[in-house]
N, C-alpha and C positions, 0 to 999 in steps of 0.2 A: 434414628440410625442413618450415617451416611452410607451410599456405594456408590463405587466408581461409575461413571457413566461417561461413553465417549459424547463429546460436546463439539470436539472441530477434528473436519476429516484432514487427511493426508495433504489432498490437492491447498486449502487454506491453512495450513502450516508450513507447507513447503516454499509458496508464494509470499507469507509473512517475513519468514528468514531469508528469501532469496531477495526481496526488497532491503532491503537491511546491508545484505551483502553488496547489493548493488549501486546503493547511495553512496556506499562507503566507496565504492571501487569508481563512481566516478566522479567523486570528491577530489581521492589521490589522483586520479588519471592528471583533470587538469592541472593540478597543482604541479604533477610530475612534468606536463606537456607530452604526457603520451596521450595524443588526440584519436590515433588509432583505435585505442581500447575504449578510451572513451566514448567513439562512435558506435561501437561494439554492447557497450553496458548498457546506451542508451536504447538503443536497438530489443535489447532484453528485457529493458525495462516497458516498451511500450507493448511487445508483445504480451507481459506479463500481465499490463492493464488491460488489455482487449481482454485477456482469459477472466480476468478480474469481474469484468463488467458485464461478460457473460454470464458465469458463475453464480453473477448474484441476481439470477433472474433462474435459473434450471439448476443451481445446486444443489448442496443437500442447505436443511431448513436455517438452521444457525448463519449461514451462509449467505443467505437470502437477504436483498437490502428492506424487504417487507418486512422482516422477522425483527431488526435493530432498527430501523429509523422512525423516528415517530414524532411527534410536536417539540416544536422548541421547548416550549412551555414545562414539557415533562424533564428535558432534558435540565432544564434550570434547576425543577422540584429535584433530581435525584442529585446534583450536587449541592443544594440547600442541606441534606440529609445525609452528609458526607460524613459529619464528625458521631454519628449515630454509632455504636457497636452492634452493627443487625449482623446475623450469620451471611456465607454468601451461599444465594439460590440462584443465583443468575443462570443460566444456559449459554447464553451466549453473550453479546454484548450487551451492558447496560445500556439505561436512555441516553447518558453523556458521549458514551464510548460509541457509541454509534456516528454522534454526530462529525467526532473525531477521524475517525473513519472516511468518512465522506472527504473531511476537508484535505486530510494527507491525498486521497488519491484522485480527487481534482488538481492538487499542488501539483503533486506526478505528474496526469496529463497536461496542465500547461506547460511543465517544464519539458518534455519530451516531445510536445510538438512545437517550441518556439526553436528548441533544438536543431527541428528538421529545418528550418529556416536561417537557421542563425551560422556565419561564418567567422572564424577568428584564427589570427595570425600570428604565430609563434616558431620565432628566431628567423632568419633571413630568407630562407626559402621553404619553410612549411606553412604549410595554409592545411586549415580543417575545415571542413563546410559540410552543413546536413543535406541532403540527398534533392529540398526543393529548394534549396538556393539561385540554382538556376531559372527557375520558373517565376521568381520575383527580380526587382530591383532594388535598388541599395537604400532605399529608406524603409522600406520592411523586413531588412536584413537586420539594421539598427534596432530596430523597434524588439524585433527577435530576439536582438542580442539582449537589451536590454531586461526584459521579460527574463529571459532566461538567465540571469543572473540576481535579479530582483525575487524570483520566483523560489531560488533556491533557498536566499537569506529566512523566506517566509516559511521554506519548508522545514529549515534547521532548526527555528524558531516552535513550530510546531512540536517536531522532534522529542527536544527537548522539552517541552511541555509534558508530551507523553509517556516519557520517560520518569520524570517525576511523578506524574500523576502514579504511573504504576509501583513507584518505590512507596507511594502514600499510602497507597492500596493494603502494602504489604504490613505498615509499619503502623499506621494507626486503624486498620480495619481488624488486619490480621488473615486480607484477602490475597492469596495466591494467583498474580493472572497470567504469571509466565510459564509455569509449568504445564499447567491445562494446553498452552499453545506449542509446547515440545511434543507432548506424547499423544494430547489429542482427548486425555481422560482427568477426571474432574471429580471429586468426592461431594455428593449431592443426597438431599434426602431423599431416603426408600420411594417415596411418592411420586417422585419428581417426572413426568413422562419423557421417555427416550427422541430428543429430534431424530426425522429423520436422514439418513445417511443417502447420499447421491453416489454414482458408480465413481470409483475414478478410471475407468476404460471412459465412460464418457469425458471428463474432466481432460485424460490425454488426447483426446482427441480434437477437441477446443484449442486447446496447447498449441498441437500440430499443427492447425488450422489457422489460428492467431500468428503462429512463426512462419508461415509461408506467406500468409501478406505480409508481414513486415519485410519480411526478404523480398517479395517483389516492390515491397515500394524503396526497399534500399538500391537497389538496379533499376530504378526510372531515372 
């Protein structure tokens, strides 16, 4: 017999789709050349990594980078077993899905700190530069830039990777893994033990904490 059981809190659902939203938004920025906002998304975005990175050290268990990450080795075995029809009991992320995980939100952090370094020039009198630009010279601005556009191609790459994979999920497992990450609840066997759930009064407060440094390092 399945029952619902919650699997992901609030705080990593929120942060899931506000990544998403924010890729997107600072995809359009530069293409648009609003540098403004785009210094703004990125800004969100690194905040959002530090809560990230917290998180998965004091939040609730699913959450936990202990709880998903595990040998490569394993992660190979569960896509070796891909084309299997097993039910899904997972709780949280698989061994693959784990590893996936990881690499998106390293992609993130490099891209958001070559960012803070990286300056570029659009139309005659707009210049947009990240906040330590001033504190290097012009071959590690280069190097920034470059990073940070290379970094992006690898992220989209990814992306889309995971994109598919989760349309795979759907279509020849018959595994649902987007819905569980909307509402947070997941139809699992009777048996299955409940992770535990972390505050999210704590989780806001992380939040707060992560957006004040980012804003003091946006005004150095």
């Amino acid at each position: 017999m399945l029952l619902p059981m919650r699997v992901w809190d609030l705080p990593i659902r929120l942060f899931h789709w506000l990544i998403v939203l924010l890729v997107l938004l600072s995809y359009v920025s530069v293409q648009a050349s609003w540098m403004g906002l785009h210094l703004i998304s990125g800004y969100l975005v690194l905040a959002l990594l530090i809560f990230r990175l917290v998180w998965g050290f004091v939040g609730s268990e699913t959450a936990r980078f202990r709880a998903f990450l595990t040998s490569p080795a394993k992660g190979l075995q569960h896509l070796a077993k891909f084309r299997e029809q097993t039910p899904d009991t997972q709780i949280g992320h698989n061994a693959a899905g784990g590893w996936v995980v990881l690499v998106m939100l390293a992609l993130l952090g490099i891209q958001v700190v070559s960012g803070l370094f990286n300056t570029e020039e659009y139309g005659a009198d707009y210049a947009a530069a990240g906040p330590l630009v001033k504190y290097v010279g012009e071959g590690v601005t280069k190097v920034a830039g470059f990073i940070h556009g290379a970094t992006f191609n690898l992220l989209l790459l990814v992306i889309i990777l995971h994109v598919a994979a989760v349309l795979a999920y759907k279509v020849l497992k018959k595994h649902d893994l987007v819905r569980p990450m909307i509402t947070g609840i997941k139809r699992l066997p009777a048996a299955t033990r409940q992770p535990r759930m972390a505050s999210p009064i704590l989780a806001a407060a992380i939040f707060v904490v992560a957006g004040i440094a980012v804003w003091l390092l946006a005004r150095v």
